[in-house]
N, C-alpha and C positions, 0 to 999 in steps of 0.2 A: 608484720606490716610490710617492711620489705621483702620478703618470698612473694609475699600479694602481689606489689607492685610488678613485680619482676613478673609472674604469670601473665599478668593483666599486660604486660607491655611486649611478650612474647605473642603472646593472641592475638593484637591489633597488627604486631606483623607478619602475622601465616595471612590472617584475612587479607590486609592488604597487599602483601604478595600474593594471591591469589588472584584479586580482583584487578593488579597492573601487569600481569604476567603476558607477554606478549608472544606471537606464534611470526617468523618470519614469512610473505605472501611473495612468491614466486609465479602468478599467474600472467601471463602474456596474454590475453584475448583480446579478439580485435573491437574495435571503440563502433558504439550504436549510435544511429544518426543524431537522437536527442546529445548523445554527451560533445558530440563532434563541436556541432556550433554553440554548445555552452561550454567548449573546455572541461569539463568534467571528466574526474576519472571514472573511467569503466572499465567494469574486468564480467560482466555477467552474461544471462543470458546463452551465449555461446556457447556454454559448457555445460546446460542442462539436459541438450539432447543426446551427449554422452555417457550422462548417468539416468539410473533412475529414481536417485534422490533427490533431495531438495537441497539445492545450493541458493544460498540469498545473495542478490546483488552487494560489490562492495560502492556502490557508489554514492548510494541514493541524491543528495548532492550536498553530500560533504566531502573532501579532500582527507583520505586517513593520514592523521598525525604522524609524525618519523618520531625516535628516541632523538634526543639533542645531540647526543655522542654519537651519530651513525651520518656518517659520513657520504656511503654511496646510496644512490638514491634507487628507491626501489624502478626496477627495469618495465613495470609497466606504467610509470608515468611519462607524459610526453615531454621533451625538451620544453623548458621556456613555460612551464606549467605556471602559472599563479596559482598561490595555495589561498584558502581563506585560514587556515591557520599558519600562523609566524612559524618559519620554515626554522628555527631552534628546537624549542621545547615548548609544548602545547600545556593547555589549561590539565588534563587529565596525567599526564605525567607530576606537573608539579602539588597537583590535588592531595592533601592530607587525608587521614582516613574518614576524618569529622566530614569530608565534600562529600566521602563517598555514601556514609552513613545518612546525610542527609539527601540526598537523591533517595536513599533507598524509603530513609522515611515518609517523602514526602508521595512516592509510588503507592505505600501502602495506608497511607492517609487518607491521598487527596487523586491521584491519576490511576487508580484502581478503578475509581467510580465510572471513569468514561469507557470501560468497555464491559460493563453488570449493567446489560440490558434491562435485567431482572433480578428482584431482592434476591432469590436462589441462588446465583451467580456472587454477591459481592464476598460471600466466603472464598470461592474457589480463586477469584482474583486475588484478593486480599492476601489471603493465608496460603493457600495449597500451592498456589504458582511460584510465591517464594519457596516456600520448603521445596519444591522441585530445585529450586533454583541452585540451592543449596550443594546439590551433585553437580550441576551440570553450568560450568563457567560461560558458555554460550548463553545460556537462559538468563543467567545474571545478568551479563552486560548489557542486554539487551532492552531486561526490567529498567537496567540504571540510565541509558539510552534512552529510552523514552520519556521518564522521568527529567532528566534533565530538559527534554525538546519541551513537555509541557511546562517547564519554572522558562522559560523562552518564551512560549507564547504567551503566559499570564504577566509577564515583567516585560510586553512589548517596548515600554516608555523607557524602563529603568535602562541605567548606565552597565551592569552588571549582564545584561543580555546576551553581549558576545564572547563573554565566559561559557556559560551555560553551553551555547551552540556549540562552543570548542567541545564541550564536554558529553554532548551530546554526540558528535561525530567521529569525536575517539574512542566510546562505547561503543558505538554503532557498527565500527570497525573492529573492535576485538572479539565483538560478539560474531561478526562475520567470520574471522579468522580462527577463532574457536572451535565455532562448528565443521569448518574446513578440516579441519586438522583434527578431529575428533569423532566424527559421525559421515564414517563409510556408509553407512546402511542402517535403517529404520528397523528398532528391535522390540522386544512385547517389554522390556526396560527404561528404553530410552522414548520411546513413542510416546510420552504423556508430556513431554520435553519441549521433544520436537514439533507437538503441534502447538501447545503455549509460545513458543519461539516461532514459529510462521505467522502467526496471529497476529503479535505483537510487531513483527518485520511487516507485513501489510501496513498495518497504522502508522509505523515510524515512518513508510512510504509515503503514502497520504501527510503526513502530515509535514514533511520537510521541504513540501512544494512551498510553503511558506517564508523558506529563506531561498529562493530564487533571486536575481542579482534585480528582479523588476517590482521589488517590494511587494512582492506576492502574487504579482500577476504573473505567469507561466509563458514562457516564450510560444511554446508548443502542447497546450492542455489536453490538447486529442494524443498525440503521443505517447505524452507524460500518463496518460489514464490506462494506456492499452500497457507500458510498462507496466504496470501497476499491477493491470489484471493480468497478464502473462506469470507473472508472479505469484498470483494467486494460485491462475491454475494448477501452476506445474506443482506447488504445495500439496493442492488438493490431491490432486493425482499422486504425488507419494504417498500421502496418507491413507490413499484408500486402502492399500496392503499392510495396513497396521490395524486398520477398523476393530478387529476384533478385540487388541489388544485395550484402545482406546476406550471400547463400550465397557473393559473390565476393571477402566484405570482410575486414578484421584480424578482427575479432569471430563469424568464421564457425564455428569448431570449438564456440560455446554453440549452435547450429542443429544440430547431428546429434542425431536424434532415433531412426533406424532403425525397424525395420517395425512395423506395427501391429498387438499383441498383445492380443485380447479374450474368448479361452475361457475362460469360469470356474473352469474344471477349475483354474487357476493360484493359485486364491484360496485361503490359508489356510483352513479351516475356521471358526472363528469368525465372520470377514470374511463368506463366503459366507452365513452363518445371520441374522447381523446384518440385512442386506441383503434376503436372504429373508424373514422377517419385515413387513419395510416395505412390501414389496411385493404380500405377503398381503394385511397393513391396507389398502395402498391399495383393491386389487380386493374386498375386503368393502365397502368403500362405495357409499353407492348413485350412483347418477348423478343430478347436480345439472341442473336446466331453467334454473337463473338467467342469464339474456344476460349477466351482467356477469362471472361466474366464467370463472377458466380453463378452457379447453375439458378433458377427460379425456384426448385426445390427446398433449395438451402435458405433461400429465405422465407418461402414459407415456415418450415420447420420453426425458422428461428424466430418470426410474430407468433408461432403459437405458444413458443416457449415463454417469449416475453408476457404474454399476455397470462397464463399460466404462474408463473413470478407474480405479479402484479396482485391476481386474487389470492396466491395465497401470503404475500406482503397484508392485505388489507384483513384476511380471515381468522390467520393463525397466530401470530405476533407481531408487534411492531419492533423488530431488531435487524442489526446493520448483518444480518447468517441471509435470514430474507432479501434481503436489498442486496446482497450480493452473489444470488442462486446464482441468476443469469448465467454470469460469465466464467462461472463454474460451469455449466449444461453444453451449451451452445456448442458448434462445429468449428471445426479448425477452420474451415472454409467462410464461415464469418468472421472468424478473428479476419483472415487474411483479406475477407473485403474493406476491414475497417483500416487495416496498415495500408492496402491502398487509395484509399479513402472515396470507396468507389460510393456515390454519389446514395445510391439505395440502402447502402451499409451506412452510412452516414445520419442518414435519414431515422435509422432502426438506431443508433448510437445517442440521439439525442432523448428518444422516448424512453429509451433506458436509464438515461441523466434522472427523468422525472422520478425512478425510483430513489434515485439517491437524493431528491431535494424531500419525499416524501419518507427518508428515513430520520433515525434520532438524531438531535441535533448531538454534531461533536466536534470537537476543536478539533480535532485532527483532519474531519470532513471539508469543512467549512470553508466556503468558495468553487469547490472543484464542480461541483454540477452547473453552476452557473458560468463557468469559464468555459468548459466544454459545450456546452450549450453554444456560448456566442461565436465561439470557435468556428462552430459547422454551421452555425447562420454565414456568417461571413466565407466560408468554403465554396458555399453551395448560389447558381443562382437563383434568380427570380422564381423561377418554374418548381426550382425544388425545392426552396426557400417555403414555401407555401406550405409544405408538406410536414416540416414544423412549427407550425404556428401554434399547436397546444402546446409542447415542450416551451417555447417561448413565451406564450402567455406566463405557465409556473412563474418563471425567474423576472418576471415584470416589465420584459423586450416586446415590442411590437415590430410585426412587418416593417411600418416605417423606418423604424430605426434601425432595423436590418440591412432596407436595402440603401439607408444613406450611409451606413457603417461600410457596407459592403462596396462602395461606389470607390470608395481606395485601397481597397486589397484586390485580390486574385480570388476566381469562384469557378468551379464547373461549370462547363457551360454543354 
């Protein structure tokens, strides 16, 4: 019985030194407009257009925990930082194995479900993403990460909350700094990993705009979204040089997609009219000489892409793969209309929202198309204000209320 024990009490500490094994982060990159006026650490973005892998931000908006014993502070936080974890020792340092074990269970119970669009899918969550998990320390933390944010958002009320979120954010971060320190390059091994781990960093994205210091409401939701999907992208776009590996991997039955449905004839009526409308407004404007504007082209392309999305969101599945082609497809040249929030790009940003209010409902989602939405009401004026009024209708805003919300912010004009 004692050997037993003794085994049994070896075991719980490989895995838990596994699971709190920390990687020192020596990144310097310079701070993004969103983290500037939240204080927020940032180290991302920056450094993905010198690789061609997938680096995850380390930010999202949590402050990564220090060790209690470590004295100097890491070199990319700014002087005079407020941390939201107690600058000692954090909830994930002090966590017994039983904390961790219970994240993990509660992942493979209960927070599994919100991303198995489809009965096919709740295996591959459930089961195969841990057994991945199991090689790859990055993937863990990440599983436990998120697990934790969701016992966050279901114990909104509970006293216990800001445990959790510590707990969440110091996973959040090991899992960042794991795959830093781990995954040079996307391989036909690691590649079933790496894409459960971009998957699950999107969601943990989405879904930590919920502990924003405005009790959910997003300082900068247009921003915050375009972070979001930058992230996706540049995911995407690593992965594509794995594809083959991925269509042969555990994680291959999330890749069926089937054929590519785009006659509009498929589109509910409202949808179609919606749509129709925007694309009116667009071709009623005149054409712009400015060198600096998006060319006319690019937004064409980019209504017909959306509109493309749209029918096959309504023809082929209803899942968040769908609801998120878009800004997978689309041109860098509308990304860069929307960071500068040029009024047409703006315009095409809200109609896009309506995919995401017409996607499944998920706690991770939940708020962000309707914040966005009101966002670019209140950006845009009168003139252009008009040009979403479907996107508006969805989330239950009327003109009216637009243009008296908008009577004390700042708008295009």
């Amino acid at each position: 019985m004692a050997a037993n024990n003794a085994k049994q009490e070896k075991s719980r500490q490989v895995f838990s030194n596994n699971l709190s094994s920390r990687c020192e982060c020596d990144e310097q990159a310079p701070y993004c407009r969103n983290c500037k006026y939240r204080r927020v650490n940032c180290s991302f973005l920056s450094q993905w257009s010198q690789t061609p892998s997938f680096k995850p931000p380390t930010h999202s908006r949590f402050q990564p925990c220090q060790p209690s014993n470590e004295t100097q502070q890491n070199s990319f936080l700014p002087s005079g930082f407020s941390t939201i974890f107690p600058p000692t020792t954090c909830a994930h340092n002090r966590s017994p194995l039983l904390q961790q074990l219970e994240l993990m269970h509660h992942y493979a119970t209960t927070s599994f479900a919100c991303f198995s669009d489809y009965e096919a899918y709740r295996s591959v969550w459930q089961i195969t993403v841990p057994q991945e998990a199991q090689s790859y320390p990055f993937l863990m933390h990440i599983i436990l990460a998120i697990s934790a944010l969701h016992i966050c958002h279901l114990r909104d009320s509970d006293h216990r909350k800001g445990s959790y979120k510590e707990l969440a954010g110091a996973h959040y971060h090991d899992a960042v700094v794991a795959f830093r320190s781990t995954v040079s390059q996307i391989t036909r091994s690691n590649s079933s990993a790496v894409f459960a781990f971009s998957h699950l960093t999107i969601y943990f994205a989405f879904g930590s705009s919920k502990f924003s210091v405005n009790n959910g409401r997003m300082e900068d939701p247009i921003g915050e979204l375009l972070d979001v999907l930058l992230l996706l992208r540049t995911a995407m776009e690593a992965l594509r040089s794995s594809w083959d590996s991925l269509v042969d991997g555990p994680l291959a039955m999330l890749l069926q997609r089937g054929p590519t449905i785009t006659d509009r004839r498929y589109l509910p009526l409202d949808i179609a009219e919606g749509l129709e409308l925007m694309e009116q407004f667009y071709h009623s404007l005149p054409l712009t000489r400015d060198a600096h504007a998006t060319p006319h082209e690019t937004y064409q392309v980019a209504i017909q892409q959306l509109w493309d999305s749209f029918v096959m969101a309504e023809t082929k599945r209803k899942d968040w793969s769908m609801a998120l082609r878009f800004p997978i497809i689309f041109s860098e040249q509308t990304l860069l209309s929307w960071k500068r929030r040029d009024p047409i790009g703006l315009v095409l940003l809200a109609h896009f929202c309506v995919l995401l209010c017409r996607a499944p409902a998920r706690w991770w989602a939940d708020g962000w198309a309707e914040q966005v939405i009101d966002a670019v009401s209140r950006s845009l004026d009168e003139r252009w204000r008009h040009a979403i009024a479907w996107p508006m209708k969805i989330i239950g805003m009327n003109l009216q209320d637009s243009d008296l919300n908008s009577a004390n912010g700042n708008s295009f004009h």
